[in-house]
C-alpha positions in Angstrom: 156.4 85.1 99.7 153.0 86.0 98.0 150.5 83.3 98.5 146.5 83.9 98.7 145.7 85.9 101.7 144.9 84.4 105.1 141.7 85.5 106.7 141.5 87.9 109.6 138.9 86.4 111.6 136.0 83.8 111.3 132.9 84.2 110.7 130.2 83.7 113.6 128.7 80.5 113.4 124.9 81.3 113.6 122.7 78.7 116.5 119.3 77.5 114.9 117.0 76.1 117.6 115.3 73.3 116.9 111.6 72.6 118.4 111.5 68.9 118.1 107.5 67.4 118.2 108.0 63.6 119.1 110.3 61.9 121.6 110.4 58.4 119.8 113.2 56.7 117.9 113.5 58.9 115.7 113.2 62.2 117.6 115.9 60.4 120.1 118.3 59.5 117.1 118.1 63.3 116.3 119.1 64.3 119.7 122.3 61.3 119.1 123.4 63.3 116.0 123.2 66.6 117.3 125.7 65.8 120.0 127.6 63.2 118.5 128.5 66.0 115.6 128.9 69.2 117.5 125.0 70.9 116.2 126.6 70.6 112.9 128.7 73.6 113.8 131.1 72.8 110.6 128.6 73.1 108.4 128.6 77.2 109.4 125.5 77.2 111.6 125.3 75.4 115.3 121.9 73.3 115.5 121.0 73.4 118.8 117.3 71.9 120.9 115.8 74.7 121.8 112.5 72.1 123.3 111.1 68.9 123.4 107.4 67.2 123.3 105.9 64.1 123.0 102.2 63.2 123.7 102.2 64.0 127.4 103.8 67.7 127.2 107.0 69.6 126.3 109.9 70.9 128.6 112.7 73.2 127.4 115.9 71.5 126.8 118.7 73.8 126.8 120.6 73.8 130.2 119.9 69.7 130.2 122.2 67.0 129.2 120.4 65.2 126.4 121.3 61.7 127.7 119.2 63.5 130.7 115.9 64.0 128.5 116.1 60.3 127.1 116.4 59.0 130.2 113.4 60.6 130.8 111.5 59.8 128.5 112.9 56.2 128.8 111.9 55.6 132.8 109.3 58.0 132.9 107.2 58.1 130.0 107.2 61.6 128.8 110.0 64.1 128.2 108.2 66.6 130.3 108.2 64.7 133.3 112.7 65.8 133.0 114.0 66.5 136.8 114.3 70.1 137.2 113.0 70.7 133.7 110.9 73.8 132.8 107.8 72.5 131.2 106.8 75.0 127.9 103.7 74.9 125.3 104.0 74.5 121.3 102.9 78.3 120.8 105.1 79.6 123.7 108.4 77.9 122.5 107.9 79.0 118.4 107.4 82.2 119.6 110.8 82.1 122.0 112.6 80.4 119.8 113.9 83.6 117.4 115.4 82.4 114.1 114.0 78.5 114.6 113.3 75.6 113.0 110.0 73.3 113.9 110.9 69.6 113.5 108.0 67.3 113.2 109.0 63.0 114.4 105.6 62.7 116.2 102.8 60.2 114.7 100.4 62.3 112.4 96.9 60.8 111.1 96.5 60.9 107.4 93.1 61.7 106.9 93.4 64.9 108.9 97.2 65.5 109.6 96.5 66.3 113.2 98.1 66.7 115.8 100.8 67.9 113.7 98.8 70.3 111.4 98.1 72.4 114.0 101.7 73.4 115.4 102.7 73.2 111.7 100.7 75.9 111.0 101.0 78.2 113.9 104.9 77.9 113.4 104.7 78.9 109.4 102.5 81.7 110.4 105.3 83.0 112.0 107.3 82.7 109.4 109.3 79.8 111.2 110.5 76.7 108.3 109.1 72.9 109.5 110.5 69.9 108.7 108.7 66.4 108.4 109.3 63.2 109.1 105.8 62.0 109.8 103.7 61.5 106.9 100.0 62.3 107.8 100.3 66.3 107.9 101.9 66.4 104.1 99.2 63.6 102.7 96.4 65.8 104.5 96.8 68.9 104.1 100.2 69.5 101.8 98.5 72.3 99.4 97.2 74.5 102.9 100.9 74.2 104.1 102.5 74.7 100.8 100.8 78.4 100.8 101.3 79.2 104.0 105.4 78.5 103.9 105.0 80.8 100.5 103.0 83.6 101.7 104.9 83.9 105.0 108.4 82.8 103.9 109.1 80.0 105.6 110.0 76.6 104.2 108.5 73.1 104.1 111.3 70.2 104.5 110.2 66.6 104.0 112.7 64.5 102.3 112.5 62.0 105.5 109.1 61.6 104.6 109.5 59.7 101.2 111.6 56.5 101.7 114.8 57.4 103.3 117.3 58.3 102.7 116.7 58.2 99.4 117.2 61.6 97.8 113.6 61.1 96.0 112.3 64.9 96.6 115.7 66.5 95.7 116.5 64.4 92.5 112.4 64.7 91.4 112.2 68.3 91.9 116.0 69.9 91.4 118.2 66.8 89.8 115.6 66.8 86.3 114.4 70.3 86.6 113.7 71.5 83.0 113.2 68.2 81.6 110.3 66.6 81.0 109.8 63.7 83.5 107.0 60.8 82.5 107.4 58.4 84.8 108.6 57.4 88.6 109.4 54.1 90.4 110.2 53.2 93.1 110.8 51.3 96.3 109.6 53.3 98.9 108.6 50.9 102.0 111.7 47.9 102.5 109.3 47.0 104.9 106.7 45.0 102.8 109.7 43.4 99.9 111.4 42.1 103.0 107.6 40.7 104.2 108.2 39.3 100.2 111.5 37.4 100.5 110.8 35.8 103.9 107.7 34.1 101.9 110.0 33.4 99.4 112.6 32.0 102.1 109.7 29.9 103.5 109.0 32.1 106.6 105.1 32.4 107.4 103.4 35.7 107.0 102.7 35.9 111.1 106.5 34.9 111.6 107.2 37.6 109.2 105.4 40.5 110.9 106.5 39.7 114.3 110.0 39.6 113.4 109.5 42.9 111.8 107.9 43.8 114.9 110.6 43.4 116.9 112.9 45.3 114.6 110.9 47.9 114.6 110.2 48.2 110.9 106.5 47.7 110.2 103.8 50.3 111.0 101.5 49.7 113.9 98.8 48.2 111.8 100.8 45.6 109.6 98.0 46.4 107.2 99.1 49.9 106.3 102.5 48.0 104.8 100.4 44.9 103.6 98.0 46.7 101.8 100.3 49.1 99.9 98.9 52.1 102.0 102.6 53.4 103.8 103.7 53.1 99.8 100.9 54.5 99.2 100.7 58.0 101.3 104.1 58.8 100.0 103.3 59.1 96.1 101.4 62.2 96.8 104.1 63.8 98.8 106.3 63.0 95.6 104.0 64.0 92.9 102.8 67.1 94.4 106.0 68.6 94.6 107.1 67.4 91.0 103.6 68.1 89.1 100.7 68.9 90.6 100.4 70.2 94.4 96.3 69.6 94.5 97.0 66.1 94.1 95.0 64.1 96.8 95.4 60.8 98.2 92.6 59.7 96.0 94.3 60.0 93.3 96.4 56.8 94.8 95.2 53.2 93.1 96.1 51.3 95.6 97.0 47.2 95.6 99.4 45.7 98.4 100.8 42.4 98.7 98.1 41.0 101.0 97.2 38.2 98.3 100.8 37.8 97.3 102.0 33.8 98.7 105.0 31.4 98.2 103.1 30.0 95.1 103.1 33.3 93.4 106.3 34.0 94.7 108.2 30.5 93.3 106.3 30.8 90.5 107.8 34.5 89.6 111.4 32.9 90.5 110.9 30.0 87.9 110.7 32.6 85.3 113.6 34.8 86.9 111.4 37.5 88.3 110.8 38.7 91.6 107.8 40.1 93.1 108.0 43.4 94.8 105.9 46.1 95.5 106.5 49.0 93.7 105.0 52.8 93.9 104.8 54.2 90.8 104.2 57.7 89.4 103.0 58.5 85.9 102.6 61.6 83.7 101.3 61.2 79.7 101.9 63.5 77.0 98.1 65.4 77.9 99.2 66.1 81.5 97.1 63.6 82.6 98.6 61.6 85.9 98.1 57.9 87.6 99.9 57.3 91.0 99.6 53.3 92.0 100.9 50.6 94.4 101.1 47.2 93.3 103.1 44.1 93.5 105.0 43.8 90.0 107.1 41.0 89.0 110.4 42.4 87.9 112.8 41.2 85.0 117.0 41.3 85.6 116.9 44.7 83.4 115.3 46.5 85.8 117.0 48.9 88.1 114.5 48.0 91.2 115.6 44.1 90.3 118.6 43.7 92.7 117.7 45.6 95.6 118.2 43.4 98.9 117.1 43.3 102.8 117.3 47.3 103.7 117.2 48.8 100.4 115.0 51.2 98.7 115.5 52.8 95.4 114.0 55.2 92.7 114.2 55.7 89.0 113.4 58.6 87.3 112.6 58.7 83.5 113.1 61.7 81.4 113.0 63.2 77.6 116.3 64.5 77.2 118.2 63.2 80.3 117.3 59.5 79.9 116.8 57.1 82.8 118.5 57.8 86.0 118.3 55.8 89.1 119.5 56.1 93.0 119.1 53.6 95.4 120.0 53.5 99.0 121.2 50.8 101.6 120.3 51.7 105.1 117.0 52.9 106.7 115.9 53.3 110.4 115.6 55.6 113.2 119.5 56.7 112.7 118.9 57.6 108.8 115.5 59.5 108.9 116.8 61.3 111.8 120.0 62.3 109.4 117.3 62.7 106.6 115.8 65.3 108.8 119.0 67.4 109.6 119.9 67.4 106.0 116.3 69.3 105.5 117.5 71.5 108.5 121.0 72.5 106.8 119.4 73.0 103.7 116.7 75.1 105.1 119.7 77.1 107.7 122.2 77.3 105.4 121.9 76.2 101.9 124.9 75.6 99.9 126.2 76.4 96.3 128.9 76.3 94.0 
């Protein structure tokens, strides 16, 4: 019986170590995935953690359970601190780690994308791809990192940097490639609409923050997601990669939602609006381009109208391929840490038709 032929053997499934910077939420919903789903190994490489850091030092992980390395990072403090573990530097694991991937969770300043510029650019040096999912690095210093990852080879991942899980940076710089895109929106940070509808539910701003507080959702200075600036620090990251890679934060207008109360907010609702903050990229017909953050009052029409508690969304608008919009229903430590090991695959073995 003829049929199509059966393979002899299987191919080798390649391992990719992964040099994780930051032991926090995300960096320990990482490690969940990579054992929960084998390192990925049916997606024809095995992700596996080659080492681990977090502000206190760094300790190779393989030959350690990884419930073992949250636990110490849990009753410890630091990951390095691991019973038995071998304690390693930045430099010493890139350069061990043959065929590697650096993975950045840790929290980066943006105004001079340290401490993560640093091993950033030691490991794209080397030729060695790094993915983000702090911020600071790619709003600091995103054109010096850009030409390193081109003049050494190596790739830049960052989609869990711009409002997961969205697929903003894929859809913005693949999805409308050859058209000509005008215009972004988006809703980038649930964060601050969710601030929105608890004033709009009659919640107090204070009760508000703490609640997000506990859940873990608002930045460490509630003013970064008050004042538009977490919105904010993601436009770049967007626009560079779409238009113009020089782009600086400056280029940001900034307005949050600081001024924003139930008055505003009722007032909106009696005319069937709702108030949200929305990050907004633009492009006119002379190249010229505007990024902003400000609280708009949005009509039924829009696509960023009926997004609820945990959503984000994006719409992109084009010349000859119309409007198109993606939004997305779950964030947290769990999705950017799935955001980041889709920038892995991608980066260790991309797919096509």
């Amino acid at each position: 019986m003829h049929g199509r032929p059966r393979p002899t053997s299987r191919k080798p499934v390649k391992d990719v170590p992964i040099i994780l910077l930051g032991f926090g939420n995300v960096g320990q919903s990482l490690v969940k995935l990579l054992t929960d789903n084998d390192g990925y190994a049916r997606e024809g490489v095995r992700l596996t953690l080659h080492s681990v850091f977090d502000r206190k030092g760094g300790v190779i992980a393989a030959g350690h359970e990884m419930s073992a390395l949250i636990d110490a990072k849990r009753q410890k403090g630091s990951v390095s601190l691991l019973d038995g573990g071998q304690r390693t530097e930045v430099n010493a694991a890139l350069g061990d780690a043959i065929g590697g991937i650096l993975v950045d969770c840790s929290i980066t300043d943006a105004e001079t994308g340290e401490p993560g510029f640093t091993p950033a650019r030691a490991a794209l040096e080397l030729g060695i791809s790094v993915v983000f999912a702090s911020k600071g690095q790619l709003v600091a210093r995103y054109e010096e990192l850009s030409t390193l990852a081109r003049e050494h080879g190596a790739r830049l991942g960052a989609s869990a940097a711009v409002g997961i899980p969205l697929p903003s940076l894929e859809l913005g710089t693949l999805g409308v490639r050859g058209t000509k895109l005008s215009r972004f929106r988006g809703i980038f940070n649930d964060t601050t609409n969710q601030i929105l509808r608890d004033l709009e539910a009659g919640i107090s701003l204070d009760d508000s923050i703490e609640r997000a507080r506990i859940e873990g959702t608002i930045e460490e200075d509630p003013r970064l997601d008050l004042d538009g600036w977490d919105a904010a620090y993601k436009l770049p990251i967007l626009a560079r990669a779409i238009w113009d890679r020089t782009l600086g934060l400056d280029a940001v207008e900034t307005t949050g939602v600081a001024a924003i109360g139930k008055k505003e907010l009722d007032d909106a609702r009696s005319r069937r609006q709702r108030i949200r903050l929305i990050a907004t990229g633009e492009r006119d017909a002379d190249g010229k381009i505007r990024l902003k953050t400000e609280a708009e009052a949005l009509t039924p029409d829009d696509p960023l109208y009926e997004l609820g508690p945990g959503e984000k969304g994006c719409v992109f608008e084009t010349d000859v391929m119309g409007t198109i919009s993606v939004k997305s229903s779950k964030g947290g430590p769990l999705a950017t840490a799935a955001c980041v090991i889709k920038d892995v695959l991608n980066i260790a073995a991309p797919q096509g038709l």
